[in-house]
C-alpha positions in Angstrom: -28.3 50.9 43.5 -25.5 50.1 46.0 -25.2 46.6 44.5 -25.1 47.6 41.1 -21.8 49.8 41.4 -20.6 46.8 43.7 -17.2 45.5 41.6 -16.3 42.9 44.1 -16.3 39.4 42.0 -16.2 40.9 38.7 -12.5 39.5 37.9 -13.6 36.2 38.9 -16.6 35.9 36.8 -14.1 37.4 33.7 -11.5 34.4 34.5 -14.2 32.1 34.6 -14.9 32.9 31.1 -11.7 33.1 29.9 -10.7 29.6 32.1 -14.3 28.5 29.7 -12.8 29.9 26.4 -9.5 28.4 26.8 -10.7 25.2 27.8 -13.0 24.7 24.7 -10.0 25.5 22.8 -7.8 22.9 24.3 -10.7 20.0 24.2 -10.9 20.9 20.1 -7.0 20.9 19.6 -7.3 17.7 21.4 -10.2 16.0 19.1 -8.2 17.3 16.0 -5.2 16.0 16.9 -6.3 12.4 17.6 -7.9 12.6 14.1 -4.9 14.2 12.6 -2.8 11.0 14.2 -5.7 8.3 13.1 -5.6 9.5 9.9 -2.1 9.7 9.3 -1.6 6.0 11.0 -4.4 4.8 8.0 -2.2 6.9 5.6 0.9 4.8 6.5 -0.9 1.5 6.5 -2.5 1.8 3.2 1.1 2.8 1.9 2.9 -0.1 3.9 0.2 -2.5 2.2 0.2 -0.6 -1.8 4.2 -0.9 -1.5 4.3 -4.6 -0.1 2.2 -5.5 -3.4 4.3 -3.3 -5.8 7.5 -4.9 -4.6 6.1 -8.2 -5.2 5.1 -7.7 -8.7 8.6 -6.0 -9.2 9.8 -8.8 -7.5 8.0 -11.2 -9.5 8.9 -9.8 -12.9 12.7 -9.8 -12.4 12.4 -13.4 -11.1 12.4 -15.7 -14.5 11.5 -18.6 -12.1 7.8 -17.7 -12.6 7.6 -16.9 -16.4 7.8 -20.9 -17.6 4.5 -21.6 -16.8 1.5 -22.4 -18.4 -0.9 -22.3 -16.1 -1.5 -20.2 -13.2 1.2 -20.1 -9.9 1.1 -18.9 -6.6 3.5 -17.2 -5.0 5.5 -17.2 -2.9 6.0 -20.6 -3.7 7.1 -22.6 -1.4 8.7 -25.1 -4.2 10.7 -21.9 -5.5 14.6 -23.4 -5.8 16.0 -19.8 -4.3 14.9 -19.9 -0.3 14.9 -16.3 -0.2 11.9 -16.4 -2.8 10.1 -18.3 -0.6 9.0 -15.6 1.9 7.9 -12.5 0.4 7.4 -10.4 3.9 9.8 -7.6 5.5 9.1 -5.3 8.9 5.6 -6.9 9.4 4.1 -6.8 5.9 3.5 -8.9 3.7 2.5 -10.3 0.0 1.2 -13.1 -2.3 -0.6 -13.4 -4.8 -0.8 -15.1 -8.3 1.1 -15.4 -11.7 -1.6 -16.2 -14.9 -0.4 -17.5 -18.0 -2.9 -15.6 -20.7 -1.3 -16.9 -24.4 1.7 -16.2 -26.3 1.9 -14.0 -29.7 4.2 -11.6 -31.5 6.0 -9.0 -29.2 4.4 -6.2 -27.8 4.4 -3.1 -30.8 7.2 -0.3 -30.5 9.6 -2.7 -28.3 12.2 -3.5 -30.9 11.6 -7.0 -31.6 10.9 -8.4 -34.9 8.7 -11.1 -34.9 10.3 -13.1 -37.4 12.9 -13.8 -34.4 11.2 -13.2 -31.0 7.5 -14.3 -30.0 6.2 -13.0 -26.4 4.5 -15.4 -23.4 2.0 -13.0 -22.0 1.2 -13.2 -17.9 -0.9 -11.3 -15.3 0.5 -10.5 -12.5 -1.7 -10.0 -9.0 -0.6 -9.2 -5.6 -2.2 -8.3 -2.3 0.3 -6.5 0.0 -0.9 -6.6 3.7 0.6 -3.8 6.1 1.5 -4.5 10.0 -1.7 -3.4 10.9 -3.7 -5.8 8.8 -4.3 -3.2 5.9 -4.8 -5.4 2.3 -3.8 -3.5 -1.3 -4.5 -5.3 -4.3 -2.4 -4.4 -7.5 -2.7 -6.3 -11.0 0.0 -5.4 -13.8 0.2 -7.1 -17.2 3.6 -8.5 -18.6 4.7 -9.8 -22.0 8.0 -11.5 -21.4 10.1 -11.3 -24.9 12.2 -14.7 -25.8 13.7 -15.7 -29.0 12.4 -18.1 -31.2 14.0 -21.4 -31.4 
Protein backbone atom coordinates (compact mmCIF):
# COMPACT_ATOMS: atom_id res chain seq x y z
CA UNK A 1 0.00 0.00 0.00
CA UNK A 2 3.08 2.03 0.88
CA UNK A 3 4.26 1.81 -2.82
CA UNK A 4 1.14 2.72 -4.24
CA UNK A 5 0.90 6.29 -2.59
CA UNK A 6 4.79 6.36 -3.43
CA UNK A 7 4.99 9.76 -5.98
CA UNK A 8 8.68 9.53 -6.31
CA UNK A 9 9.37 9.14 -10.33
CA UNK A 10 5.98 10.14 -11.41
CA UNK A 11 7.37 13.48 -13.22
CA UNK A 12 9.77 11.51 -14.94
CA UNK A 13 7.59 8.93 -16.41
CA UNK A 14 5.04 12.19 -17.46
CA UNK A 15 8.31 13.90 -19.33
CA UNK A 16 8.96 10.74 -20.81
CA UNK A 17 5.76 10.87 -22.47
CA UNK A 18 5.64 14.15 -23.28
CA UNK A 19 9.69 14.00 -24.54
CA UNK A 20 7.66 10.67 -26.78
CA UNK A 21 4.70 12.96 -27.99
CA UNK A 22 6.93 15.71 -29.04
CA UNK A 23 9.22 13.68 -30.69
CA UNK A 24 6.66 11.93 -32.97
CA UNK A 25 5.56 15.30 -33.81
CA UNK A 26 8.87 16.53 -34.91
CA UNK A 27 9.81 13.11 -36.99
CA UNK A 28 6.23 13.80 -38.95
CA UNK A 29 6.88 17.63 -39.55
CA UNK A 30 10.14 16.38 -40.80
CA UNK A 31 8.73 13.55 -43.38
CA UNK A 32 6.18 16.31 -44.50
CA UNK A 33 8.46 18.70 -45.16
CA UNK A 34 10.89 16.80 -47.28
CA UNK A 35 7.76 15.85 -49.36
CA UNK A 36 6.51 19.32 -49.34
CA UNK A 37 10.25 20.36 -50.80
CA UNK A 38 10.35 17.18 -53.39
CA UNK A 39 7.28 18.01 -54.58
CA UNK A 40 7.72 21.51 -55.04
CA UNK A 41 11.36 20.92 -56.68
CA UNK A 42 9.14 18.51 -59.37
CA UNK A 43 6.68 21.44 -59.61
CA UNK A 44 9.48 23.76 -60.76
CA UNK A 45 11.06 21.35 -63.08
CA UNK A 46 8.00 20.42 -64.98
CA UNK A 47 7.41 24.33 -65.23
CA UNK A 48 11.17 25.07 -66.27
CA UNK A 49 10.69 22.23 -69.01
CA UNK A 50 6.57 23.34 -70.21
CA UNK A 51 8.05 27.00 -70.46
CA UNK A 52 11.36 26.04 -72.33
CA UNK A 53 9.00 24.40 -75.06
CA UNK A 54 6.40 27.34 -75.10
CA UNK A 55 9.16 29.77 -75.67
CA UNK A 56 10.43 27.82 -78.50
CA UNK A 57 7.19 27.63 -80.39
CA UNK A 58 6.81 31.36 -79.66
CA UNK A 59 10.09 31.59 -80.75
CA UNK A 60 9.57 29.68 -83.68
CA UNK A 61 6.53 31.40 -84.93
CA UNK A 62 7.92 35.05 -84.87
CA UNK A 63 11.01 33.71 -86.68
CA UNK A 64 9.97 33.72 -90.66
CA UNK A 65 13.24 31.86 -91.23
CA UNK A 66 11.32 28.59 -90.56
CA UNK A 67 8.00 29.17 -92.53
CA UNK A 68 9.61 28.71 -96.27
CA UNK A 69 9.76 25.25 -96.11
CA UNK A 70 8.23 22.39 -97.62
CA UNK A 71 9.22 19.72 -95.78
CA UNK A 72 9.92 19.18 -92.33
CA UNK A 73 12.97 21.21 -90.26
CA UNK A 74 14.65 20.89 -87.19
CA UNK A 75 15.42 23.28 -84.99
CA UNK A 76 17.52 24.80 -83.70
CA UNK A 77 19.14 24.72 -86.80
CA UNK A 78 22.41 24.91 -86.91
CA UNK A 79 22.34 26.36 -90.74
CA UNK A 80 19.97 29.23 -89.28
CA UNK A 81 21.71 32.62 -90.83
CA UNK A 82 20.95 34.51 -87.23
CA UNK A 83 23.68 32.83 -84.61
CA UNK A 84 21.49 33.56 -81.86
CA UNK A 85 18.79 31.20 -83.44
CA UNK A 86 21.10 28.62 -83.32
CA UNK A 87 20.98 27.70 -79.59
CA UNK A 88 17.64 27.66 -78.17
CA UNK A 89 18.78 27.06 -74.23
CA UNK A 90 18.86 29.73 -71.28
CA UNK A 91 19.72 29.00 -67.25
CA UNK A 92 20.17 25.20 -67.83
CA UNK A 93 17.16 24.38 -70.02
CA UNK A 94 16.69 23.64 -73.02
CA UNK A 95 14.46 22.99 -76.44
CA UNK A 96 14.23 21.56 -79.99
CA UNK A 97 12.08 20.20 -81.73
CA UNK A 98 10.53 20.12 -85.31
CA UNK A 99 8.72 22.50 -87.87
CA UNK A 100 6.12 20.28 -90.44
CA UNK A 101 4.95 21.62 -93.49
CA UNK A 102 1.19 20.15 -93.73
CA UNK A 103 -0.34 22.02 -97.22
CA UNK A 104 -1.36 25.37 -98.15
CA UNK A 105 -5.18 26.62 -98.75
CA UNK A 106 -7.37 29.68 -98.27
CA UNK A 107 -6.75 31.53 -94.91
CA UNK A 108 -7.99 30.44 -91.76
CA UNK A 109 -12.03 31.68 -91.47
CA UNK A 110 -12.76 34.93 -89.25
CA UNK A 111 -8.98 36.31 -89.78
CA UNK A 112 -9.74 39.08 -92.28
CA UNK A 113 -8.23 37.85 -95.37
CA UNK A 114 -9.99 37.36 -98.43
CA UNK A 115 -8.89 34.68 -100.34
CA UNK A 116 -9.04 36.18 -103.57
CA UNK A 117 -5.74 38.00 -102.31
CA UNK A 118 -4.02 35.87 -99.54
CA UNK A 119 -3.62 31.91 -99.46
CA UNK A 120 -2.20 30.40 -96.03
CA UNK A 121 1.03 27.69 -95.76
CA UNK A 122 -0.06 25.64 -92.89
CA UNK A 123 2.78 24.13 -90.31
CA UNK A 124 2.96 22.08 -87.02
CA UNK A 125 4.93 23.19 -84.72
CA UNK A 126 6.50 20.54 -81.88
CA UNK A 127 8.84 21.25 -79.10
CA UNK A 128 10.29 19.39 -76.20
CA UNK A 129 11.56 21.78 -73.52
CA UNK A 130 14.04 19.96 -71.00
CA UNK A 131 14.47 21.65 -67.41
CA UNK A 132 17.98 21.70 -65.41
CA UNK A 133 17.07 18.72 -63.80
CA UNK A 134 16.48 16.64 -66.94
CA UNK A 135 12.56 17.08 -66.80
CA UNK A 136 11.21 16.69 -70.80
CA UNK A 137 7.61 18.75 -71.81
CA UNK A 138 6.27 18.15 -75.09
CA UNK A 139 4.03 20.93 -76.66
CA UNK A 140 2.54 20.76 -80.30
CA UNK A 141 0.66 24.05 -81.69
CA UNK A 142 -0.73 24.45 -85.21
CA UNK A 143 0.04 27.64 -87.41
CA UNK A 144 -1.36 29.00 -90.69
CA UNK A 145 1.02 31.62 -91.78
CA UNK A 146 -1.03 34.31 -94.00
CA UNK A 147 0.95 35.63 -97.36
CA UNK A 148 -0.38 37.46 -100.30
CA UNK A 149 -0.84 35.99 -103.41
CA UNK A 150 1.50 36.82 -106.14
Amino acid sequence: MNRIKNQDGTALVIAMIFLALLTTIGIYALFNSTTELTSSARYKSDKEAFYAAEGAIEYIKGDGYYFVTKTTLNFPDNAHTTVAARDLSANGTNASGTITYVTSGNPPPGYGFSAKDSQSNYFVIQATGTSQAGTQSKQEESVAKILPKS
